[in-house]
C-alpha positions as CSV (number, residue, x, y, z in Angstrom):
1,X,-62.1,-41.4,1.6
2,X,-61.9,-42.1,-2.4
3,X,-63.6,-45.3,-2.4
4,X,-64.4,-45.3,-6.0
5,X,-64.5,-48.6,-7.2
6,X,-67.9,-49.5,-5.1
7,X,-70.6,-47.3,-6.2
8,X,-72.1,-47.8,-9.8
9,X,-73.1,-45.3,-12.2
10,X,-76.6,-46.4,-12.7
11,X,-80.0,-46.1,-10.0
12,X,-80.4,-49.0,-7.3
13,X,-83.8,-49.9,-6.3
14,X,-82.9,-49.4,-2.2
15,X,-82.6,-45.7,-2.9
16,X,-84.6,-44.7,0.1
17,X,-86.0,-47.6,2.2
18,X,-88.0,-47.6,5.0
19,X,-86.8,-49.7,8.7
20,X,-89.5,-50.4,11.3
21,X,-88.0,-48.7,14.2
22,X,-89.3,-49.4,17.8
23,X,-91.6,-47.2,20.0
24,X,-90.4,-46.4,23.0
25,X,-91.6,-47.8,25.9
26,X,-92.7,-45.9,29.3
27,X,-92.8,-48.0,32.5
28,X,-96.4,-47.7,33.8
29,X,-95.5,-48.0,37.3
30,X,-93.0,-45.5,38.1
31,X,-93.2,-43.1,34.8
32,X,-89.4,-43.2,35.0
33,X,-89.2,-42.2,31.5
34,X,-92.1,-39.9,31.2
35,X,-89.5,-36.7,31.5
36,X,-87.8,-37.7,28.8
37,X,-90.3,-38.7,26.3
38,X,-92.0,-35.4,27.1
39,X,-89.4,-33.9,25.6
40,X,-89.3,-36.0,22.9
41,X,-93.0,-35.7,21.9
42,X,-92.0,-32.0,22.0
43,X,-89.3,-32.2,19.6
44,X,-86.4,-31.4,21.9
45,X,-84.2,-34.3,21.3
46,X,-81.0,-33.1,22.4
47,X,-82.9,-31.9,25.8
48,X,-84.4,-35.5,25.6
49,X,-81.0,-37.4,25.3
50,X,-79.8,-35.5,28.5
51,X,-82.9,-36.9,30.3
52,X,-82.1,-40.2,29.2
53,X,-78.1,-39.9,30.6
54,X,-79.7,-39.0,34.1
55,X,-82.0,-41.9,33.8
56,X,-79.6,-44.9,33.4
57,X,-77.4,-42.9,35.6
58,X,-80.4,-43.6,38.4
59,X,-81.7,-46.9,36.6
60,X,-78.5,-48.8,35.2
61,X,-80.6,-52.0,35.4
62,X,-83.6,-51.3,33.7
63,X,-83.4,-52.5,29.9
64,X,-86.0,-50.1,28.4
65,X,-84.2,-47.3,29.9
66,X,-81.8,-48.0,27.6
67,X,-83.8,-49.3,24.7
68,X,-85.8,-46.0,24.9
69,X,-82.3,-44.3,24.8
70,X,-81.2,-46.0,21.8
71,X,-84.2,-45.4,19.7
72,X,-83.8,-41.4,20.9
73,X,-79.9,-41.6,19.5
74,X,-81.1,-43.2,16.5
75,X,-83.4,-40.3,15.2
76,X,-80.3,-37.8,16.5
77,X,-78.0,-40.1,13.8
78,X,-75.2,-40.8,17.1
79,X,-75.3,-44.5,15.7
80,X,-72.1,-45.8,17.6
81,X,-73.7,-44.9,21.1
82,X,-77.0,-46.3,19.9
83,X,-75.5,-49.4,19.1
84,X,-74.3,-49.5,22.8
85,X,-77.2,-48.8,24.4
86,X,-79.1,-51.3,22.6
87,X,-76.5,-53.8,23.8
88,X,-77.0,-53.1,27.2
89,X,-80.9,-53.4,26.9
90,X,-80.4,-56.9,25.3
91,X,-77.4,-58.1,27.7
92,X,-80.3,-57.0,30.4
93,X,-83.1,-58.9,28.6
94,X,-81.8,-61.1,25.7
95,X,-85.2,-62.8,25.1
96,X,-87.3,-59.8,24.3
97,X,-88.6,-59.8,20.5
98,X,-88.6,-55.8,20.6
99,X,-85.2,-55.4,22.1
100,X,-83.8,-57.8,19.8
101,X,-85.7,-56.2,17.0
102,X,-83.8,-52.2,18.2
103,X,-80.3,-54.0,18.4
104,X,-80.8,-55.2,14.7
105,X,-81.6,-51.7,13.7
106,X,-78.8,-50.1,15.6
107,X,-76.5,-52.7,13.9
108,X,-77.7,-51.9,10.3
109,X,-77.8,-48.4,10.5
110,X,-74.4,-48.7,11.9
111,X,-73.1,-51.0,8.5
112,X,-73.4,-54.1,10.4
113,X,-75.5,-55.8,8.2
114,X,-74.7,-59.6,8.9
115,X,-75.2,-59.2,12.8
116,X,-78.1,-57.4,12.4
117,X,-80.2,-60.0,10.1
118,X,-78.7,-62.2,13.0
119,X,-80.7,-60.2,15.6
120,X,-83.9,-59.9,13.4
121,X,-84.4,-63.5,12.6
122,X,-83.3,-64.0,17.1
123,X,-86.9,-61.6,17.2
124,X,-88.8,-63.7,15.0
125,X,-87.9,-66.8,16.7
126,X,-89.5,-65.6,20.2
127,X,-92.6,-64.0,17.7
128,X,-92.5,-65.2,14.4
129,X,-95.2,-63.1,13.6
130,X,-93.7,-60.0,14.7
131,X,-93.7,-57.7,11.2
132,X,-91.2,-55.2,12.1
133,X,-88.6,-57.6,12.5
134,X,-90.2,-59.3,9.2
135,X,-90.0,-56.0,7.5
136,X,-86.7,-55.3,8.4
137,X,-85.0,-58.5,7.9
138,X,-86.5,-58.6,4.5
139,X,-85.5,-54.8,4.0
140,X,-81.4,-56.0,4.6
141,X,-82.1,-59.7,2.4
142,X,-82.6,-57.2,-0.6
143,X,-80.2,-54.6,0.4
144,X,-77.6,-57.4,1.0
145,X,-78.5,-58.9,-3.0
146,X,-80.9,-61.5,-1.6
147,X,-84.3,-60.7,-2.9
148,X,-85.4,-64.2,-3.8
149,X,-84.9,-64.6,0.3
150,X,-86.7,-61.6,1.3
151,X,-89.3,-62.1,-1.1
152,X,-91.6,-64.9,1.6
153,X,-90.7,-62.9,4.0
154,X,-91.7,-59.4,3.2
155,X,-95.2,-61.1,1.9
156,X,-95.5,-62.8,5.0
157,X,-95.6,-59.3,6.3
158,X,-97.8,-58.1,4.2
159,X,-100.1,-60.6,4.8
160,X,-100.1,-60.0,8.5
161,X,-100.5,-56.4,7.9
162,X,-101.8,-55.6,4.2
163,X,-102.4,-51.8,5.3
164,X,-98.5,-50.8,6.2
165,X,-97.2,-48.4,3.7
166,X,-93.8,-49.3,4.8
167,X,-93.9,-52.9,4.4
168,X,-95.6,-52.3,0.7
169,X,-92.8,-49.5,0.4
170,X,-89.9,-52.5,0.8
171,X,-91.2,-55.4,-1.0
172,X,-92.3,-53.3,-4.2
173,X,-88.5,-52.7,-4.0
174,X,-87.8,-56.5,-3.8
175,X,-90.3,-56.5,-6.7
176,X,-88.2,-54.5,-9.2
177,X,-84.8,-56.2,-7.3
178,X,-86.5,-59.4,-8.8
179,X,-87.3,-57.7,-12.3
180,X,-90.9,-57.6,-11.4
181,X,-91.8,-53.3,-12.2
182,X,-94.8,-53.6,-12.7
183,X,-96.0,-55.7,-10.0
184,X,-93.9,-52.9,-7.6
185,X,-96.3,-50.0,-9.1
186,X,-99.5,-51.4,-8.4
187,X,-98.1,-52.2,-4.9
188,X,-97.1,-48.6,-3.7
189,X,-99.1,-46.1,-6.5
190,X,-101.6,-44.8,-3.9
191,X,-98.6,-44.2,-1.3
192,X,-97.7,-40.4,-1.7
193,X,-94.9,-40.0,0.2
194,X,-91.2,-39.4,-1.3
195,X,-89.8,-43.0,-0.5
196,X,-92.8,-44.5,-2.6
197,X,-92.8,-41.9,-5.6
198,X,-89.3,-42.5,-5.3
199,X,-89.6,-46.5,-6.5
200,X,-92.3,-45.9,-8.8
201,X,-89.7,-43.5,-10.6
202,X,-87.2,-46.4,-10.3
203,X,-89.9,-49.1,-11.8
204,X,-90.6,-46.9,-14.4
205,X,-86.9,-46.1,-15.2
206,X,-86.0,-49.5,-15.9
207,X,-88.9,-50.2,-18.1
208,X,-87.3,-47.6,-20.1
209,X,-90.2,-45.1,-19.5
210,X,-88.1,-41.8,-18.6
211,X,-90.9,-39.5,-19.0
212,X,-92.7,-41.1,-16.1
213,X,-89.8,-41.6,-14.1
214,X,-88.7,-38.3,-14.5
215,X,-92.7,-37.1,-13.0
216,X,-92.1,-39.4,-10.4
217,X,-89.0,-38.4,-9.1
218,X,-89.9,-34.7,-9.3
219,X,-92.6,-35.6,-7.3
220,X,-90.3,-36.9,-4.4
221,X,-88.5,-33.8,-4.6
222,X,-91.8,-31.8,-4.3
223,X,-92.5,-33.9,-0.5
224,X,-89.0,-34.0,0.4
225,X,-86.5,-31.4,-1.1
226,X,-83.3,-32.5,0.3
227,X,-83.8,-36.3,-1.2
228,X,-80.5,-36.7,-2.1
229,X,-81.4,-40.0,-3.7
230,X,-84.3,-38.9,-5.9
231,X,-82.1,-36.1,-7.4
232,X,-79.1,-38.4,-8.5
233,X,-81.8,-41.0,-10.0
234,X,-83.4,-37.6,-11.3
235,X,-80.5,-36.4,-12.6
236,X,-79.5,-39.9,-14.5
237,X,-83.1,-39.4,-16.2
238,X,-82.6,-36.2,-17.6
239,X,-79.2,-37.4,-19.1
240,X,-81.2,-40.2,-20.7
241,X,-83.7,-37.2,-21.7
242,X,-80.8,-35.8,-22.8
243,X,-81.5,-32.4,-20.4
244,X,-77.9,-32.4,-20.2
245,X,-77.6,-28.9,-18.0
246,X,-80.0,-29.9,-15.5
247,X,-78.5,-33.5,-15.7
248,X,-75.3,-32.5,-14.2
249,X,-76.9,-29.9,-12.0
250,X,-78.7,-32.6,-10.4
251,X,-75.7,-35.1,-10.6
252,X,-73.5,-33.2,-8.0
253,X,-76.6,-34.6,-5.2
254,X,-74.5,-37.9,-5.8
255,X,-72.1,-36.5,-2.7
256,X,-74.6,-36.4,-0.5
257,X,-76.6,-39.7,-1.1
258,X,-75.8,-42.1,1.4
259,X,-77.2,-45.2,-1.0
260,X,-74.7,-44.9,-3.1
261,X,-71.5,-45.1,-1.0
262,X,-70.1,-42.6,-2.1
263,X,-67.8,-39.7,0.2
264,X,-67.4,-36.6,-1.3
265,X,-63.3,-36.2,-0.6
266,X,-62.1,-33.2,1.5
267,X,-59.6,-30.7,-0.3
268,X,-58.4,-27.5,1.2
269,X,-58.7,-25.9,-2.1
270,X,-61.9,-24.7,-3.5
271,X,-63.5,-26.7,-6.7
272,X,-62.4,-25.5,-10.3
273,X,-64.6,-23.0,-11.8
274,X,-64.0,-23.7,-15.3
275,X,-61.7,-21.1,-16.1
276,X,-58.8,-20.5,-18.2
277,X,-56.1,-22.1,-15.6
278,X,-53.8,-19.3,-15.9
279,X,-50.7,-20.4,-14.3
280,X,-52.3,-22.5,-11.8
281,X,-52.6,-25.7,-10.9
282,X,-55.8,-28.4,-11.2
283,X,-56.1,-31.6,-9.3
284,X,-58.4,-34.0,-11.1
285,X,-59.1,-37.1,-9.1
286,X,-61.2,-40.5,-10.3
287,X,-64.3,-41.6,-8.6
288,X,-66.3,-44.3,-8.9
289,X,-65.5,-47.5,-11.7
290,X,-62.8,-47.8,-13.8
291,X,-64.6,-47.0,-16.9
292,X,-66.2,-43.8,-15.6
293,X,-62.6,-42.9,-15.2
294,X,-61.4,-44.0,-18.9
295,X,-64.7,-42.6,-20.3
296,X,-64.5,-39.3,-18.7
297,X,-60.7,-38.5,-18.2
298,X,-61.1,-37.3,-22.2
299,X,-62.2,-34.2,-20.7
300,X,-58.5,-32.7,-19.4
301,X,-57.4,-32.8,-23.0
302,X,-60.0,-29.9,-23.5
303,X,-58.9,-28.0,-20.7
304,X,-57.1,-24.5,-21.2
305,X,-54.0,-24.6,-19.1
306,X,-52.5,-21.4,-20.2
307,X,-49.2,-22.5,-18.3
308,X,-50.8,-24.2,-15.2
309,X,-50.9,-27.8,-15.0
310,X,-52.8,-30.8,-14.8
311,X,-52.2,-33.5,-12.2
312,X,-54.4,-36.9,-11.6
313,X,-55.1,-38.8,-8.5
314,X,-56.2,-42.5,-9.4
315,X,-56.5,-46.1,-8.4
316,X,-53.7,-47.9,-9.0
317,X,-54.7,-50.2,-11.2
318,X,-55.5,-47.1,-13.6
319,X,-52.1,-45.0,-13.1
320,X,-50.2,-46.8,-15.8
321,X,-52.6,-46.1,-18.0
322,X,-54.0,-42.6,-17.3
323,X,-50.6,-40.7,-16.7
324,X,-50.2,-40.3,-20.4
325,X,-53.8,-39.3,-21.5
326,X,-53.7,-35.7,-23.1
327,X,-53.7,-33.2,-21.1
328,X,-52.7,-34.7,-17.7
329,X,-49.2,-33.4,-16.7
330,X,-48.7,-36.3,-13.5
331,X,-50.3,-38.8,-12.3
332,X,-50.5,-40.2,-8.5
333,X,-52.3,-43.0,-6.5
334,X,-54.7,-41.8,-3.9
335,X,-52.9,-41.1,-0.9
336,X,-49.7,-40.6,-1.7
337,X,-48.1,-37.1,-2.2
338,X,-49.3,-34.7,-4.4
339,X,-47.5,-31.3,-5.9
340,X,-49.3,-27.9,-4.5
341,X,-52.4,-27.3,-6.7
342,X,-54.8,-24.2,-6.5
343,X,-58.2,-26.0,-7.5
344,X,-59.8,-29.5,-7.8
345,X,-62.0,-31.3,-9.5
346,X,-63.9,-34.6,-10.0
347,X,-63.9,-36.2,-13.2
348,X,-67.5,-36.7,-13.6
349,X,-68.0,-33.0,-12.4
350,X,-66.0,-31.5,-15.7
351,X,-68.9,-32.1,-18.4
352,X,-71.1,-29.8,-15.9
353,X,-68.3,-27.2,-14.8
354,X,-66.5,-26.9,-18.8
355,X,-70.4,-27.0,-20.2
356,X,-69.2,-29.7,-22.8
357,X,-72.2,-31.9,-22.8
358,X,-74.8,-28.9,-22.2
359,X,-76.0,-30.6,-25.9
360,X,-73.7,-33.8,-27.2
361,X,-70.9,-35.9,-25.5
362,X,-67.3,-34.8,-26.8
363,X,-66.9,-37.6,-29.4
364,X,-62.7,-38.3,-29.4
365,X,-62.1,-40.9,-31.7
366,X,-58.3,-42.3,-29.8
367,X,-57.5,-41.0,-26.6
368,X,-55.7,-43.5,-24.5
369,X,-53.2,-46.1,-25.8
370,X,-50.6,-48.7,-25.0
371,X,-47.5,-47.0,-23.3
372,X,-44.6,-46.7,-25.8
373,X,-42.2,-48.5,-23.8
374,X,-43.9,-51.8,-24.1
375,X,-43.6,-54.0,-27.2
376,X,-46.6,-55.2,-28.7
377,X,-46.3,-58.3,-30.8
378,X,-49.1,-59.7,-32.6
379,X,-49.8,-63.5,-32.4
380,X,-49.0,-66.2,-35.2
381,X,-52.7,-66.9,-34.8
382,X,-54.3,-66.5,-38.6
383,X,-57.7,-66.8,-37.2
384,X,-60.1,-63.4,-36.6
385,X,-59.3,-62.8,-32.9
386,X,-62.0,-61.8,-30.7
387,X,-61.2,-60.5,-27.3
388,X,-64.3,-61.2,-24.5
389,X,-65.6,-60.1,-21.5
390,X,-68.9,-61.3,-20.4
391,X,-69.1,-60.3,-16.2
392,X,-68.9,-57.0,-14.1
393,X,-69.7,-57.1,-10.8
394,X,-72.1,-59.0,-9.1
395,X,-75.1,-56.8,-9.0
396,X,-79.1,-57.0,-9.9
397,X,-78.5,-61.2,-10.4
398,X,-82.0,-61.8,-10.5
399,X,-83.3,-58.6,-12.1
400,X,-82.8,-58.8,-16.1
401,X,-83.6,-55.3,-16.8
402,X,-80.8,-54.3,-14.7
403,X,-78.2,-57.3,-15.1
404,X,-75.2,-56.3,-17.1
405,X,-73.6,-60.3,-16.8
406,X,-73.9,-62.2,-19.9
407,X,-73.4,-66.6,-19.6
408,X,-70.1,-66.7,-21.0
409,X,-71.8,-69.8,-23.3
410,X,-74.0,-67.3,-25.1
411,X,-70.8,-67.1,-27.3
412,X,-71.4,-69.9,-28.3
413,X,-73.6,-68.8,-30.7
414,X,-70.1,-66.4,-32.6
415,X,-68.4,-69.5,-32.2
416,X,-70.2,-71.0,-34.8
417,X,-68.4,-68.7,-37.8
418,X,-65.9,-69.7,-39.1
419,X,-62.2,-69.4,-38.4
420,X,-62.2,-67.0,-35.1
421,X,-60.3,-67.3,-32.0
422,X,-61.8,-66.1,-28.6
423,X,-59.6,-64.9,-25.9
424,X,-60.5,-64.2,-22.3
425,X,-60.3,-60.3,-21.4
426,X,-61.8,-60.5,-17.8
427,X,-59.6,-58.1,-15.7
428,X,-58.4,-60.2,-12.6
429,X,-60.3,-63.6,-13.5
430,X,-59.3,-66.7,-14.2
431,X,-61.3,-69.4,-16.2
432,X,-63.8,-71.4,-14.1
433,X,-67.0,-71.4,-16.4
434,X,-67.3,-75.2,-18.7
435,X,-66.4,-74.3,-21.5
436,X,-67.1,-77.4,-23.6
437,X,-68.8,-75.5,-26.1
438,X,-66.1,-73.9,-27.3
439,X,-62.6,-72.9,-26.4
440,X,-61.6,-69.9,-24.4
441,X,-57.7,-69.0,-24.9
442,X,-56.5,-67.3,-22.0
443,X,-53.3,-66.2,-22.8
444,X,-54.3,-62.7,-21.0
445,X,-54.3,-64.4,-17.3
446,X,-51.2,-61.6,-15.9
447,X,-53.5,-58.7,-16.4
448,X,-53.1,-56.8,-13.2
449,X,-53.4,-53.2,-14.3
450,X,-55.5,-51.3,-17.1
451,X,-52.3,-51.0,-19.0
452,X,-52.0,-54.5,-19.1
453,X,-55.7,-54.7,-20.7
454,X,-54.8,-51.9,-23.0
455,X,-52.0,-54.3,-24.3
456,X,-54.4,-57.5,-24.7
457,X,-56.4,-55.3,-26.6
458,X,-53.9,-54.0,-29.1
459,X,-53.6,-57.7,-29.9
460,X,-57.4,-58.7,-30.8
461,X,-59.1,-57.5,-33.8
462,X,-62.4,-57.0,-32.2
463,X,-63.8,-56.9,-28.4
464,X,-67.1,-57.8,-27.8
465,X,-67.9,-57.1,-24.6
466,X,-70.8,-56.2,-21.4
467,X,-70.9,-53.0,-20.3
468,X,-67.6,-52.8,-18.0
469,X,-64.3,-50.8,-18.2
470,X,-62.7,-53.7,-20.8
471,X,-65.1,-51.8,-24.1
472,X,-64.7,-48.3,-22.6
473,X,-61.0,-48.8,-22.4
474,X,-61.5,-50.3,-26.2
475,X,-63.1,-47.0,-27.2
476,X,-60.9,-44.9,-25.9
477,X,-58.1,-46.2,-28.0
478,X,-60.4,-46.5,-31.0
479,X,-60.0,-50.1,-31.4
480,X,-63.1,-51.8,-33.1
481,X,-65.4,-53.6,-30.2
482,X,-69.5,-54.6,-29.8
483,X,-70.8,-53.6,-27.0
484,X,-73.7,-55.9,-25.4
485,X,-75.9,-54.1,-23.9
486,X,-78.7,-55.2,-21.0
487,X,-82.4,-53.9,-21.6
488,X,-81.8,-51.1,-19.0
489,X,-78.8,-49.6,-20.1
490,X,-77.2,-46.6,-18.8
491,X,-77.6,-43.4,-19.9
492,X,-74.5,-42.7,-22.1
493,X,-75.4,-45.5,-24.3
494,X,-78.4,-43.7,-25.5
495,X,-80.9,-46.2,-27.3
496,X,-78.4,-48.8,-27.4
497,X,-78.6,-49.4,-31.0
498,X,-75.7,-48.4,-33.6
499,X,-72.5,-46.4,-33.5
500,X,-71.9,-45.0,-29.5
501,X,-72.3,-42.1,-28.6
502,X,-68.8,-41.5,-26.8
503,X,-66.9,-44.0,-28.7
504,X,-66.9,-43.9,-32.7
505,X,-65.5,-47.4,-33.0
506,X,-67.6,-49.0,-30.8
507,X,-71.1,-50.6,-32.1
508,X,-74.1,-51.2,-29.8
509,X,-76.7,-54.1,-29.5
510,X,-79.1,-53.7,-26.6
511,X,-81.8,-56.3,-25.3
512,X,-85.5,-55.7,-26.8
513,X,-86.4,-57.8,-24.0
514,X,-85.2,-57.8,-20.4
515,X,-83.0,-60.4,-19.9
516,X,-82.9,-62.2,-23.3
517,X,-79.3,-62.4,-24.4
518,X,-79.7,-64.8,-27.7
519,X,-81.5,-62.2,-29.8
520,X,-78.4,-60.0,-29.0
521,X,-76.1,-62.7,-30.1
522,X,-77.8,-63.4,-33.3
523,X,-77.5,-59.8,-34.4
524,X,-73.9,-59.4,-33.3
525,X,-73.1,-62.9,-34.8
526,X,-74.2,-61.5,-38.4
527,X,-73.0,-58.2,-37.9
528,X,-69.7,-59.8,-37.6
529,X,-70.1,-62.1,-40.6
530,X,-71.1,-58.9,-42.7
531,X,-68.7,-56.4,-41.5
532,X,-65.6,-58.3,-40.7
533,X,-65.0,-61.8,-41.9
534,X,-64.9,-60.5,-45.6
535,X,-62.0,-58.6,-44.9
536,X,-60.2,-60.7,-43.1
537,X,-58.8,-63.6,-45.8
């Protein structure tokens, strides 16, 4: 599976959470189980779950039986029979707090996230004081976006139970969800365990503070080598660091990080060395967002084909656009068919395999542009046009180091110069906000594809946009845009002040402080009076 379009290029503060699972229980009577958890207390879990079959075989009836069974599959990962036993022990005893508590684990682990909060607020209302089931429904309120509503409840937990390291563990996490680092570090900075120097690496990351991060994500790695999570929020440090050959070193652990969403595709063909192609064929394919695509498909124009090719699998949305950047040969959507090719590649993987950015992004001044066979025309609109975009996707809400979304009133503030037009860039969305404070033309509203944006571009003067695919796209045909950056921005923005780093024609304003958009306004609004209302008369 290519799902590219979910995961985000930047560190999530759920990188490596802790659940409350159950113990399991032995009945005291008969010591039915006893076998069984023998084996487990030995470590033989695969013996173990054998025990377990020939004990529901001879005790169908008995809901711990299979509640002891589920907990056993659990730690063997076989989720999808786990979540079946666990239904069997609640069908058998629906009003038990702990058996509720294992089916709303099962359910999560399995990606069942709105039946499971279902099940662990069912627990809390036969023990409302239970913290397991508080810890773990708060755990999926933050990992489902909703930290304000885990935030009561994970301090509730606390309170019952000030000494659990893995309650502390998940509401320092709702702490920096909510913007609050530094409240997170003083909650978890005597844990030592991987999980907790994990989020203290993630606190200190979005306060800007990579040297620290980076010490704290090491550390992680020392406890727990094969964190696949603290060596993709490692390896995003050392980009910021600027350690750009470790960087992508550590950046291929983003296959194997589960937080992130992302599945590493199958190809029968091995991955591209880096070599001269040499008659052969390369399969480049997209992952992740739309501008990770347009920022990093510049690198097949830098490829030596020496009579091979270079072919492109990518979301549809992009294929208009991306089949004529240099060096790509054909384009496809995922899934269809592609020609025979001897290697592959992901884009994000070619700084790291070509050893382009061992130092300094490739800066390309125009790569993509508006396909020949459409006819731009420009308006009969005299004013300055500005394009906007001022939302991505809904992430980090209530965290404003982290919150890329501008108030689409904060322009406002460039509506105040004199004789400019604004026109709505926002791929796929209509106009909803009020926009009484000034008017929003949105002449753009049959965007459906990144070609369509390129077009809308062409026709604006200037972009002024979030982070989001709309000002990579506008860098990558070198037309002039602002870029408005939040106080954590990522990594290939640099400091977030001046000319980009990947994108010549393309200025940066970041936030001094999280979350305070007007003092980025201000500076834009008189960089545009400066720069580019005296030239246009």
């Amino acid at each position: 599976m290519l799902d590219v379009a979910i995961a985000i290029f930047m560190i999530t503060s759920n990188e490596f959470d802790i659940y409350s699972d159950n113990r399991a229980v032995i009945n005291p009577k008969t010591f039915l189980f006893k076998p069984a958890e023998d084996l487990v207390n030995e470590g033989k879990l695969a013996e173990a779950a054998e025990a377990y079959r020939s004990v529901i075989v001879d005790a169908p009836g008995h809901p711990f039986a299979h509640h002891n069974f589920a907990i056993l599959l659990r730690k063997l990962n076989q989720i999808e029979e786990a979540i079946d036993q666990s239904q069997k022990a609640y069908e058998l005893s629906p009003d038990n707090p702990t058996i509720l508590l294992s089916l709303g684990l099962s359910l999560e682990m399995g990606g069942f996230f709105e039946k499971a909060e279902n099940f662990y607020k069912e627990s809390l209302r036969y023990n409302p004081n239970y913290t397991a089931a508080l810890n773990n429904l708060g755990h999926i309120l933050d990992h489902t976006e909703r930290p304000l509503e885990a935030l009561p409840i994970l301090k509730k937990a606390h309170q019952l139970d000030p000494h659990d390291n893995n309650i502390m563990l998940n509401l320092a996490n709702v702490y920096i969800s909510l913007g609050r680092p530094t409240e997170a570090e003083k909650l978890i900075k005597k844990i030592k365990t991987a999980a907790a120097y994990n989020s203290l690496g993630i606190a200190k990351y979005v306060q800007r503070d990579w040297i620290d991060a980076k010490t704290q994500f090491k550390k992680a790695l020392r406890v727990e080598p094969d964190f696949a999570g603290a060596h993709e929020n490692l390896a995003l440090t050392l980009l910021h660091l600027k350690e750009f050959e470790a960087g992508w070193i550590e950046y291929d652990w983003r296959w194997r990080n589960t937080a992130n969403r992302l599945t590493k595709p199958i190809f029968s063909k091995p991955i591209w060395n880096g070599k001269q192609l040499a008659g052969k064929n390369l399969l480049l394919h997209c992952e992740q967002g739309f501008g990770d695509a347009i920022q990093f498909i510049r690198y097949a124009g830098l490829i030596e084909k020496s009579g091979g090719k270079i072919f492109l699998a990518c979301q549809p949305e992009l294929l208009d656009l991306l089949k004529d950047a240099p060096g790509i040969d054909e384009a496809y959507i995922f899934g269809s068919q592609i020609p025979y090719y001897d290697f592959h590649a992901p884009l994000l993987s070619l700084p790291g395999i070509t050893e382009c950015l061992v130092t300094e992004p490739k800066t390309i001044k125009s790569y993509l542009k508006v396909s020949a066979n459409r006819k731009v025309s420009r308006s009969l609109n005299k004013n300055f046009k500005i394009g906007i975009c001022w939302a991505g996707r809904r992430r980090h809400t209530h965290d404003p180091y982290r919150n890329r979304s501008c108030p689409v009133n904060s322009f406002q503030i460039l509506a105040q110069l004199p004789n400019l037009s604004f026109y709505n860039l926002q791929y796929n969305h209509r106009i909803k906000e009020d926009f009484s404070t000034f008017t929003l033309i949105d002449s753009f509203s049959a965007i459906s594809t990144f070609q369509d944006t390129a077009e809308a571009i062409s026709k604006v003067d200037l972009v002024v946009s979030i982070d989001t695919a709309v000002i990579h796209l506008t860098g990558a045909m070198g037309k002039p845009g602002i870029v408005l950056l939040n106080y954590a921005a990522d990594w290939r923005w640099g400091e977030g002040f001046g000319t980009a780093p990947w994108y010549p024609s393309i200025q940066m304003f970041r936030q001094v402080v999280p979350g305070n958009w007007k003092t980025v306004f201000d500076q834009v609004s008189t960089f545009i009076e400066q720069t580019y209302l005296p030239l246009h008369t």
